[in-house]
C-alpha positions as CSV (number, residue, x, y, z in Angstrom):
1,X,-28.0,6.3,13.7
2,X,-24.8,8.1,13.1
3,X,-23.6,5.0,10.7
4,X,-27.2,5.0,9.1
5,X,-26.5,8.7,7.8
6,X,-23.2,7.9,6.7
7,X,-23.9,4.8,4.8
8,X,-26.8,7.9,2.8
9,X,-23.8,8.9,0.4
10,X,-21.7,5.6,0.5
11,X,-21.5,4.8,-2.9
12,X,-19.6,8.5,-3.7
13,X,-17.9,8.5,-0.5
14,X,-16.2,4.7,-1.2
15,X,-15.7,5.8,-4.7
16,X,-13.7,9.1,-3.8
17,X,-12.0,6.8,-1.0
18,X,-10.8,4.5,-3.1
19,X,-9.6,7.1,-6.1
20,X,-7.7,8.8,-3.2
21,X,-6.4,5.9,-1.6
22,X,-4.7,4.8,-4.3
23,X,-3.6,7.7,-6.4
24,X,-1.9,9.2,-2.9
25,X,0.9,6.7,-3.4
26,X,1.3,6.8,-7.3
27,X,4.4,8.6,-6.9
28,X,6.2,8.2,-4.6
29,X,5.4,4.1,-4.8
30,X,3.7,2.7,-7.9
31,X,5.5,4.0,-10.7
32,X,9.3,2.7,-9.2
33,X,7.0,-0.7,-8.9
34,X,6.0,-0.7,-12.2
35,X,8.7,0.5,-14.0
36,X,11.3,-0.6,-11.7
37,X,13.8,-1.3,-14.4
38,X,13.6,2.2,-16.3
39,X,12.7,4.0,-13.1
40,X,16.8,2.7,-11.7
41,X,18.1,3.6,-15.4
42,X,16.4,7.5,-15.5
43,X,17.3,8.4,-12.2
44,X,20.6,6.3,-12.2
45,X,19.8,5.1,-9.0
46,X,20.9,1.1,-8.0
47,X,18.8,-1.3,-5.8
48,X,20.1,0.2,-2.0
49,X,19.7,3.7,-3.5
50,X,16.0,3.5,-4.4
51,X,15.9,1.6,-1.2
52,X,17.4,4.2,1.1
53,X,14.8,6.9,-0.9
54,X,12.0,4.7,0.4
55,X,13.7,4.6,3.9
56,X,13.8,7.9,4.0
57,X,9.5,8.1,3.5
58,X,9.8,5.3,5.6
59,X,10.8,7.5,8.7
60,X,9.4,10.6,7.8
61,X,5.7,8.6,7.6
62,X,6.5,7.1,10.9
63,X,7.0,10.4,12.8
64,X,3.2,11.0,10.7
65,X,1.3,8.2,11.6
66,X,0.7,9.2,15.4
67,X,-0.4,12.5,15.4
68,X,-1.7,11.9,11.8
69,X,-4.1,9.6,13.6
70,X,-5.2,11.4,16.7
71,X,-6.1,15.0,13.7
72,X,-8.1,12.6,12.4
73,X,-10.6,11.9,15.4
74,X,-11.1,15.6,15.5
75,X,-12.1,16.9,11.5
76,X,-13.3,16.2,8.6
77,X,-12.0,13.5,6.7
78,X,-12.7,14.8,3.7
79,X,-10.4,18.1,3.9
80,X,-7.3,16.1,5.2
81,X,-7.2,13.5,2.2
82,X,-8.0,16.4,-0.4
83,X,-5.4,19.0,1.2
84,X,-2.8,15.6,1.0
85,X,-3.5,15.0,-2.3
86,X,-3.0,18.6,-3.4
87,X,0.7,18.8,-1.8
88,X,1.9,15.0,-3.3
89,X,0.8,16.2,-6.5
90,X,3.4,19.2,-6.4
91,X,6.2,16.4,-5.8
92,X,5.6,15.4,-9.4
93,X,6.6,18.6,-10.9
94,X,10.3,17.8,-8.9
95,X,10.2,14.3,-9.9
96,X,9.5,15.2,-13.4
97,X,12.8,17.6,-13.7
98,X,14.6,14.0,-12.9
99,X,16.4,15.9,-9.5
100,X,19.8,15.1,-8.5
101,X,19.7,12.0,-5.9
102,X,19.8,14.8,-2.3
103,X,17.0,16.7,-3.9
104,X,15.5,13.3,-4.2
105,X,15.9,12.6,-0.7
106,X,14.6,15.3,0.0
107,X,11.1,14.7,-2.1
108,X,10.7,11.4,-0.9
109,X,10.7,12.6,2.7
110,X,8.5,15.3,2.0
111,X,6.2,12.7,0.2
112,X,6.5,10.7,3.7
113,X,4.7,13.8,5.5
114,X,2.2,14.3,2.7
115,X,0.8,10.9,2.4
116,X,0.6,10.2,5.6
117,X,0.6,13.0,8.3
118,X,-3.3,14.0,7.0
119,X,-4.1,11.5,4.8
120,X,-3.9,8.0,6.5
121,X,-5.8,7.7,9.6
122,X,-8.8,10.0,8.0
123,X,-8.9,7.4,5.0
124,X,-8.9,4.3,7.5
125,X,-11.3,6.3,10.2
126,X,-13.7,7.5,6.8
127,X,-13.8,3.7,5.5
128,X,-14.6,2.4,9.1
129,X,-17.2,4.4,9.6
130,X,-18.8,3.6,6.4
131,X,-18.7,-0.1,6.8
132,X,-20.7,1.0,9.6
133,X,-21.4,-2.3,12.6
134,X,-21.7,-5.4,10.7
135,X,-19.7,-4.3,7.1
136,X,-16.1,-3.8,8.0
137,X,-15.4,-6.7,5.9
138,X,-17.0,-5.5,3.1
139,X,-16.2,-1.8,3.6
140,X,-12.0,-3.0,3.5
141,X,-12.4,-5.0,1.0
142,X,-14.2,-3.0,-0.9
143,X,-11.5,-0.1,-0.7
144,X,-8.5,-2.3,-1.2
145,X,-10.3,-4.2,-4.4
146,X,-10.7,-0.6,-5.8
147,X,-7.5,0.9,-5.0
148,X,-6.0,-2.5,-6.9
149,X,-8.1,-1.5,-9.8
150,X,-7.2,1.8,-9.9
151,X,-3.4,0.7,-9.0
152,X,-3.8,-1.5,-12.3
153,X,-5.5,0.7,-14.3
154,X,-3.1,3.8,-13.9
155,X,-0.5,1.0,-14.2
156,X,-1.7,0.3,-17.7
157,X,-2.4,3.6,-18.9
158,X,1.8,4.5,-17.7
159,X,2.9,2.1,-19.8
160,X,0.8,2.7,-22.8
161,X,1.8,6.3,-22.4
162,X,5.7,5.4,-21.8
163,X,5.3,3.6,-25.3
164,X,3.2,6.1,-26.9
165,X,6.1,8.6,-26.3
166,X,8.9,6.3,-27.1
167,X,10.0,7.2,-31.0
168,X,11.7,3.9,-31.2
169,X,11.4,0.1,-30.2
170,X,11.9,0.4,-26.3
171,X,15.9,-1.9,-27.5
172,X,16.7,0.6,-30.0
173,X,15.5,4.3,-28.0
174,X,18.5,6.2,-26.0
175,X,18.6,6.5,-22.4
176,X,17.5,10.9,-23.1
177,X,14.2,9.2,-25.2
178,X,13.1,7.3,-22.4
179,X,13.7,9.7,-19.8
180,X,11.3,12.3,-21.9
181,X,8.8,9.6,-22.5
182,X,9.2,8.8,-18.6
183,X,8.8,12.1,-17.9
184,X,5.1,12.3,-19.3
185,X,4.3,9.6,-17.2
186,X,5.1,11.4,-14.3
187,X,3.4,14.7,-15.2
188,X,0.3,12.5,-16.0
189,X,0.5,10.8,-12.8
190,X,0.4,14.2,-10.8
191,X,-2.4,15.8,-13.0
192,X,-4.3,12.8,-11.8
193,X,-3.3,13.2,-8.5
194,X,-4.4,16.6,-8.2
195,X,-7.8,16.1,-10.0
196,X,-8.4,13.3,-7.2
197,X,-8.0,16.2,-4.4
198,X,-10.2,18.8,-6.4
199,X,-13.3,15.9,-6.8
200,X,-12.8,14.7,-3.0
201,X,-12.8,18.4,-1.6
202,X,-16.2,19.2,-3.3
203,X,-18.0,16.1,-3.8
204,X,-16.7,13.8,-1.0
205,X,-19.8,13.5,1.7
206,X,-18.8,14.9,5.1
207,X,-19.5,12.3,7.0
208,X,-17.4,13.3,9.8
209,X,-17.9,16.6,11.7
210,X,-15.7,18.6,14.1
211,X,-17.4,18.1,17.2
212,X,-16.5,16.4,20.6
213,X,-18.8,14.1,20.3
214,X,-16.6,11.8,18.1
215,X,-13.7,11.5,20.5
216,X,-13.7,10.1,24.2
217,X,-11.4,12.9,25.4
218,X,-10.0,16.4,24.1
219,X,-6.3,14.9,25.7
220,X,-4.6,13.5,22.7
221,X,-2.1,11.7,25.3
222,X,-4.9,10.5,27.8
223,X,-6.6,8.3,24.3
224,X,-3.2,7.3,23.1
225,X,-2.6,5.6,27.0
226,X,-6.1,3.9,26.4
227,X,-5.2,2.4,23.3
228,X,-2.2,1.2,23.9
229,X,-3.9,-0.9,26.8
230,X,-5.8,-2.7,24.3
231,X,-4.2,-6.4,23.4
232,X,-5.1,-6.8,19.9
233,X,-4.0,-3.3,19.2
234,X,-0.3,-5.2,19.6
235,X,-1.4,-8.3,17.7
236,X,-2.3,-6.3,14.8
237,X,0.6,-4.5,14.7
238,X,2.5,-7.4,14.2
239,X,-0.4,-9.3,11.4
240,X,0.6,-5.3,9.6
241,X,4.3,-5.8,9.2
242,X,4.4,-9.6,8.5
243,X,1.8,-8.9,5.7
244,X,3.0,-5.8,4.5
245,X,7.0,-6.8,3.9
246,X,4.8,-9.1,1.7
247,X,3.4,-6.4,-0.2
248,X,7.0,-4.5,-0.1
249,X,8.1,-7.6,-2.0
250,X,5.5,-6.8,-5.0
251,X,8.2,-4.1,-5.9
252,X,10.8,-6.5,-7.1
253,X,8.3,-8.7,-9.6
254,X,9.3,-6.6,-12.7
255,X,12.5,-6.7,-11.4
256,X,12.4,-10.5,-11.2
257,X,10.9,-10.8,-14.6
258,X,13.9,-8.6,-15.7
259,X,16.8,-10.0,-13.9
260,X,15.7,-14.0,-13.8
261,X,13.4,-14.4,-16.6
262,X,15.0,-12.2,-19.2
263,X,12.0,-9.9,-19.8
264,X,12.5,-6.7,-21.5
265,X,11.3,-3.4,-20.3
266,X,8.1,-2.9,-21.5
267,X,7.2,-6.8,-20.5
268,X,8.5,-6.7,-17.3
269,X,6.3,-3.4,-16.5
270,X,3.6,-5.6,-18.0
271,X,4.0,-8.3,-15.8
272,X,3.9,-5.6,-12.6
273,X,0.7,-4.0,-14.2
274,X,-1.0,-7.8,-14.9
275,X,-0.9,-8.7,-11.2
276,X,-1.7,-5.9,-9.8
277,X,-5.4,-6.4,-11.8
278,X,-5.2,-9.8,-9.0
279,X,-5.6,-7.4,-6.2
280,X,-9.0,-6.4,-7.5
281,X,-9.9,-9.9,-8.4
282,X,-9.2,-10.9,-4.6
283,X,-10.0,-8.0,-2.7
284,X,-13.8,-8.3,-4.4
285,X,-13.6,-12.0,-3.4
286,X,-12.6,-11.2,0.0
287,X,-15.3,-8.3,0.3
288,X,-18.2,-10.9,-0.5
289,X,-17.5,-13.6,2.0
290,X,-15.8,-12.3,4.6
291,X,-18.6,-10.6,6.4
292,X,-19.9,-14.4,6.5
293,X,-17.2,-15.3,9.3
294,X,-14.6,-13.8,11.2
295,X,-12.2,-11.8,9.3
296,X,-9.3,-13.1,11.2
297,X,-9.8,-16.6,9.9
298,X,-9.3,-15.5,5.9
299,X,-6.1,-13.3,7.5
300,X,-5.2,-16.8,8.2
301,X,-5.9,-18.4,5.5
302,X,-3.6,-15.5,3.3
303,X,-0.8,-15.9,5.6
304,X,-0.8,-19.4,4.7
305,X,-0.6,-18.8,1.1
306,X,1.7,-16.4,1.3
307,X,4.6,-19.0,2.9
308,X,3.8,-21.4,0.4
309,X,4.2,-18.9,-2.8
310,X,7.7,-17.4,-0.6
311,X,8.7,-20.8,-0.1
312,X,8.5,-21.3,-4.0
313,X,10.6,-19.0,-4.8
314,X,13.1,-18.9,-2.1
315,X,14.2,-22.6,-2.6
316,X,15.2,-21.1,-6.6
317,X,12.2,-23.4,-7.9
318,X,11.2,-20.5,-10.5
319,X,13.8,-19.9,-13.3
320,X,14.5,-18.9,-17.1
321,X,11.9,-20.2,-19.5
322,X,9.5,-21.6,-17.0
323,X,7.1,-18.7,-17.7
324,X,4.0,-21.0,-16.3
325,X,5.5,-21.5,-13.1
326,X,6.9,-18.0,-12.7
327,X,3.3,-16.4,-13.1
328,X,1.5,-19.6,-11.0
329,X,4.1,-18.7,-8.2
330,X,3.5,-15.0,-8.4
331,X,-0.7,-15.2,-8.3
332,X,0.0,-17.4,-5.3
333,X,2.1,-15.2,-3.7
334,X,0.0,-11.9,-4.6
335,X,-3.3,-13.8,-3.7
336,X,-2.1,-14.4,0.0
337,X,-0.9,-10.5,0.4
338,X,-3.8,-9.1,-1.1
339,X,-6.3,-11.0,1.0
340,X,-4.8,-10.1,4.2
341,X,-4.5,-6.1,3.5
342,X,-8.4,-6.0,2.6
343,X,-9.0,-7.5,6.1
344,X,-6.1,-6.2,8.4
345,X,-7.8,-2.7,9.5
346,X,-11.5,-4.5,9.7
347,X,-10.3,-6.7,12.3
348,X,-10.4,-4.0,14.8
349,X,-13.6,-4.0,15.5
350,X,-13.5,-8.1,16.4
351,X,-10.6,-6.8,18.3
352,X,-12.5,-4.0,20.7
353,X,-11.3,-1.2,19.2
354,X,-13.6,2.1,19.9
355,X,-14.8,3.5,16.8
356,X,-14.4,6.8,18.2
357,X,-10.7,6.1,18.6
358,X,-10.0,4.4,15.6
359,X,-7.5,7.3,14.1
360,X,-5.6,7.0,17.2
361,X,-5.4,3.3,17.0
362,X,-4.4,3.8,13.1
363,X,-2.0,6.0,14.0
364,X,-0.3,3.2,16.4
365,X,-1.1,0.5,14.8
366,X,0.8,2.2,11.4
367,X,4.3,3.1,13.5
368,X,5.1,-0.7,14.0
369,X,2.9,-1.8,11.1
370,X,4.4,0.0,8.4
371,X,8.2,0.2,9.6
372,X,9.0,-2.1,6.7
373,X,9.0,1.2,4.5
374,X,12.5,2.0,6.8
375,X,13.9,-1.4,6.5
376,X,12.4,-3.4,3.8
377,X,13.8,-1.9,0.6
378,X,17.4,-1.1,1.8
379,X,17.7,-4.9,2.6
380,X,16.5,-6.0,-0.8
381,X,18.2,-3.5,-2.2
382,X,21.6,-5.1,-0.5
383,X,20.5,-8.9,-1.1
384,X,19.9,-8.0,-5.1
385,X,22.9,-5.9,-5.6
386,X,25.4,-7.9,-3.7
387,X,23.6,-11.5,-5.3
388,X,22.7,-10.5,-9.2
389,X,20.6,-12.5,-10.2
390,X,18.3,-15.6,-8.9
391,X,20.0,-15.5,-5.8
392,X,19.4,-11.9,-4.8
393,X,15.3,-12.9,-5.1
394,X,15.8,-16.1,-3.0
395,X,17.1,-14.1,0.0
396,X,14.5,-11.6,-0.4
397,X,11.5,-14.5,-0.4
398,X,13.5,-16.0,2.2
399,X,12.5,-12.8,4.4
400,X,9.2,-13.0,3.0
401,X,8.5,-16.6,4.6
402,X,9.9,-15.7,8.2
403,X,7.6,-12.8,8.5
404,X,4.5,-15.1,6.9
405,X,5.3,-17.7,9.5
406,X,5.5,-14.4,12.5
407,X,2.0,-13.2,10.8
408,X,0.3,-16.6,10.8
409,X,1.4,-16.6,14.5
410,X,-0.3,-13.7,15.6
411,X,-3.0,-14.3,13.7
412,X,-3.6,-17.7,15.4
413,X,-3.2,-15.3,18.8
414,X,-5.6,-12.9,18.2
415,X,-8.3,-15.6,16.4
416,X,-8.0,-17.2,20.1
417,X,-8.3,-13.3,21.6
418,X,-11.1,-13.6,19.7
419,X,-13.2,-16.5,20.7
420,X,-12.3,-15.3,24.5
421,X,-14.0,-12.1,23.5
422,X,-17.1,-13.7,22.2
């Protein structure tokens, strides 16, 4: 009954969901993906120095996600993500004076709190709840096909604005012209950002109220003991972190176009922006079949795809002037992350995982899951640094085929959890 009334006001509620759960991370994440070139030159920053700035969100969201998750079983959804979206957008006004690199630290750790700490578990918790008993497919892949859209479409719009506001051909303009056309980006990006939080904190549905009724016990500690009992709580954990270094790796594409294929600026933010429109592509794909099987067998399937795309470019297959084969690689590669983040949160419920605990398990689930934001980057950051050039990108798909090979693995595990469930 309880999903029945939710599902009244799904089409606002998934729309708000997905504006939020994209736009949440335009700062701190998408921009330095898109623009990765310009976003090093503006700030000065090298490879290991953007990395460490994304180690340090990295542990300040870790600290997040657990309590994050257990605020989120007890209000309203809606409030959390607004009040988070409110407080990232003030980051942009910092990022926009183009800080020195400690205040930067500083911003990115309190963008790690922000994002997270309210945000997270209430936008996974609001999403399960809407896919309600037999649509958590649909429901995830839903979400992640429109944050990919919106992730594209704000993508696009930066770097029509960043050439709007460049005076000269993006070879010819100074490094002081393209930090004020950068800057407009970023003042754009946290207008947006705001706006989102405004819309969700008067239109969003509240689908969840503050009552006991949606938690199995008041004792925070008492539901964190009971999920950590569950076995596919671990399995997932592992599935998060194999797929999501795979989605840390979408950070260095421009930067591949840049440093292997000789792109310039403005093309290798192009090619950043063009995949990111696969997400949606996928994600929709995903969100139509996958409520015809099990979810964990298209987790599979990505994880699959994934090692062969890695495997591409790790052995140095993909070099200058073989455009085709750069972008074939990259779709592959993309495709197989994509598919598995739609489907990676629905698979709790094939797992056993109580509803009403779901911001708990989130929470949990997120600390292992998304430790990649501590580690990934610096290492990528020392691999293309130390290695200019192809070889720097072969190390870092290198790591991306171990961990596809560790997420196939526990996917295999938990599709056997599974069947023993059934």
């Amino acid at each position: 009954m309880k999903d029945q009334q939710i599902k009244k006001g799904s089409p606002l509620s998934i729309t708000l969901l997905i504006l939020s759960g994209e736009l949440i991370f335009l700062l701190p994440y998408v921009l330095a993906r898109i623009f990765r070139p310009t976003f090093l030159e503006v700030f000065n920053l090298n490879n290991l120095q953007l990395g460490s700035l994304f180690s340090v969100y990295g542990i300040i969201a870790l600290l997040s996600y657990v309590y994050g998750g257990v605020i989120s079983d007890k209000f309203q959804p809606k409030k959390l993500i607004a009040y988070s979206l409110f407080f990232t957008s003030f980051g942009g006004i910092v990022l926009a004076s183009y800080p020195s690199y400690f205040v930067m630290q500083i911003l990115y750790g309190y963008w790690g709190f922000t994002t997270v700490f309210l945000f997270w578990g209430a936008m996974i918790k609001a999403t399960r709840v809407w896919g309600g008993t037999d649509n958590q497919g649909q429901a995830f892949g839903f979400l992640d096909a429109g944050r990919g859209l919106v992730a594209a479409s704000m993508g696009s719009l930066g770097v029509l604005i960043f050439s709007a506001f460049l005076t000269n051909n993006i070879e010819l303009s100074s490094l002081i012209e393209r930090k004020e056309a950068f800057r407009y980006v970023i003042l754009f990006s946290s207008f947006m950002v705001f706006l989102t939080g405004f819309l969700v904190l008067f239109f969003m549905d509240s689908n969840q109220k503050d009552k006991k009724d949606y938690v199995v016990s008041t004792n925070s500690f008492s539901n964190i003991k009971t999920v950590l009992k569950i076995e596919s709580v671990w399995l997932i954990m592992i599935i998060i972190i194999s797929a999501y270094i795979g989605y840390k790796v979408t950070d260095i594409y421009s930067l591949y176009a840049s440093d292997v294929m000789l792109f310039d600026q403005i093309e290798a933010a192009n090619v950043s922006s063009l995949q990111l429109y696969l997400r949606p592509l996928v994600c929709i794909l995903i969100a139509l079949l996958a409520d015809k099987s099990s979810y964990i067998y298209f987790i599979i399937i990505g994880f699959l795809t994934m090692l062969i795309g890695s495997t591409i470019f790790a052995f140095g297959i993909v070099q200058l002037n073989m455009n085709f084969i750069f972008y074939l690689s990259l779709v592959v590669v993309a495709t197989g992350t994509y598919a598995i983040r739609a489907l990676y949160f629905s698979i709790m419920q094939e797992g056993r995982i109580p509803l009403v605990l779901t911001g708990t398990a989130v929470g949990l689930i997120s600390v292992v899951g998304y430790t990649p934001d501590i580690f990934a980057t610096p290492i990528f950051g020392y691999f293309l640094d130390k290695y200019p050039g192809i070889l720097g990108h072969q190390y870092v798909f290198t790591i991306l085929a171990i961990f596809s090979i560790l997420g196939l693995l526990a996917s295999i595990k938990f599709a056997n959890l599974f069947k023993k469930n059934e």
